[in-house]
C-alpha positions in Angstrom: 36.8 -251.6 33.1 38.9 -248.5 32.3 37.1 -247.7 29.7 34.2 -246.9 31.8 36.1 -245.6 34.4 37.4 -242.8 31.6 33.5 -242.4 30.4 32.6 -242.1 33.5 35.1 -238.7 34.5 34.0 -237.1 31.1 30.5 -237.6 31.7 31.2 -236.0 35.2 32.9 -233.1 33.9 30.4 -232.6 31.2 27.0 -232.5 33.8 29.7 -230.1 36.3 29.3 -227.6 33.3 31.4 -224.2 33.4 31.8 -221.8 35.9 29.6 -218.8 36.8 31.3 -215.6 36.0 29.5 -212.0 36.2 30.7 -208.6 35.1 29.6 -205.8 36.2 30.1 -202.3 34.9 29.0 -198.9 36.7 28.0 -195.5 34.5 31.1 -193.4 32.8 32.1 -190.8 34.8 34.2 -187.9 33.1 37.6 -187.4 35.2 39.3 -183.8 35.5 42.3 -182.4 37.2 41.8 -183.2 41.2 38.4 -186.2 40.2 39.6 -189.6 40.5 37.8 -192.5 40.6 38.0 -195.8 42.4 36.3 -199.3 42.2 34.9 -201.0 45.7 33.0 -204.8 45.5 31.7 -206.5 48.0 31.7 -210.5 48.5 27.9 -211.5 49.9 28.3 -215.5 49.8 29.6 -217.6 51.7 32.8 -218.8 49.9 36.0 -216.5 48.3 35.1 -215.1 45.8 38.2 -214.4 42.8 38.1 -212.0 39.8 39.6 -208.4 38.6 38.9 -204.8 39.1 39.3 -202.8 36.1 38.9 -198.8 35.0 38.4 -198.8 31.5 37.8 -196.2 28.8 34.4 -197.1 26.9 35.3 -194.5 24.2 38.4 -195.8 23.6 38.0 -199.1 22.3 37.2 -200.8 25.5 41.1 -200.3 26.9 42.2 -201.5 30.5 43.6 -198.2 32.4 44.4 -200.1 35.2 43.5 -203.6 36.3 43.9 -205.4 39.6 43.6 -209.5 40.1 41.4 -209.9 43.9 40.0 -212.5 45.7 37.7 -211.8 48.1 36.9 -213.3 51.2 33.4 -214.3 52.6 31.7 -210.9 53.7 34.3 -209.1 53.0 35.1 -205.9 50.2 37.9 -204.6 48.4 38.7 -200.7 48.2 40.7 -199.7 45.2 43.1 -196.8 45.6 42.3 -194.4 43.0 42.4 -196.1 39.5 41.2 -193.2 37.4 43.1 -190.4 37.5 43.7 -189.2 33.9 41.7 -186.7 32.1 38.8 -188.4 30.2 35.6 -190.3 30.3 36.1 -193.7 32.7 34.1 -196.6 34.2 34.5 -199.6 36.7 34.4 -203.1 35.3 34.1 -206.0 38.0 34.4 -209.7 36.2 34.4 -212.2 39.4 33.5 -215.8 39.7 29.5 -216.7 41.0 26.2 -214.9 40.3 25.3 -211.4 40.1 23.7 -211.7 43.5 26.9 -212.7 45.4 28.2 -208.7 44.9 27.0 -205.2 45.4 29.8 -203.2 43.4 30.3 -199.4 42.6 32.3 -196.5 41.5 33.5 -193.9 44.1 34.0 -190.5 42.5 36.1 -187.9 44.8 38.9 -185.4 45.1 42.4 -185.7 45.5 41.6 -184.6 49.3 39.1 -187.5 49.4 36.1 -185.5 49.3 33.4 -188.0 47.7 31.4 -186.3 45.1 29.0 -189.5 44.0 28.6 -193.0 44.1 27.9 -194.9 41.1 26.4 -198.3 41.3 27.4 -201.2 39.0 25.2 -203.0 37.8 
């Protein structure tokens, strides 16, 4: 009897299968005295949603500048404060749990004075 009690969980866990995870990744966007960039998601389901928000340099090896762990709640967003701010060529990388339809993501480029200068969608 246990032993089909035991077959029975692993079978259970194999037909569960892993968990969803998307990333998404906006355009590179050079950064210059007074450009910064930050990295905004939004949660479209249902459920919280958990992941990370990352600026990373794509020229340099793929390095995390600055990452921050989230969850997000149902309908909700999270705003980054500025997460790019040195001098270079950056992106926004979103890796969160569910499908690529549970999030619309982007990159806000503005000025120190929060003067937006372009939107960059992630995709």
């Amino acid at each position: 009897m246990k032993r089909i009690a035991i077959l029975g969980t692993l079978a259970a866990g194999l037909l569960a299968g892993p968990a969803l995870a998307v990333t998404l990744m906006t355009a590179p966007v050079t950064i210059g005295p007074d450009i910064r960039l930050r990295c905004n998601i939004s949660n479209l389901t249902s459920s919280v949603k958990s992941g990370s928000v990352c600026t990373v340099n794509p020229f340099s090896n793929g390095t995390a500048h600055v990452c921050h762990p989230i969850q997000i709640s149902p309908g909700g967003g999270y705003a980054s404060p500025a997460m790019a701010v040195d001098n270079g060529s950056w992106l926004c990388r979103f890796t969160m749990d569910g499908q690529r339809s549970n999030f619309v993501a982007a990159g806000i480029v503005d000025t120190a004075n929060n003067a937006p200068i372009a939107v960059l969608p992630a995709q």
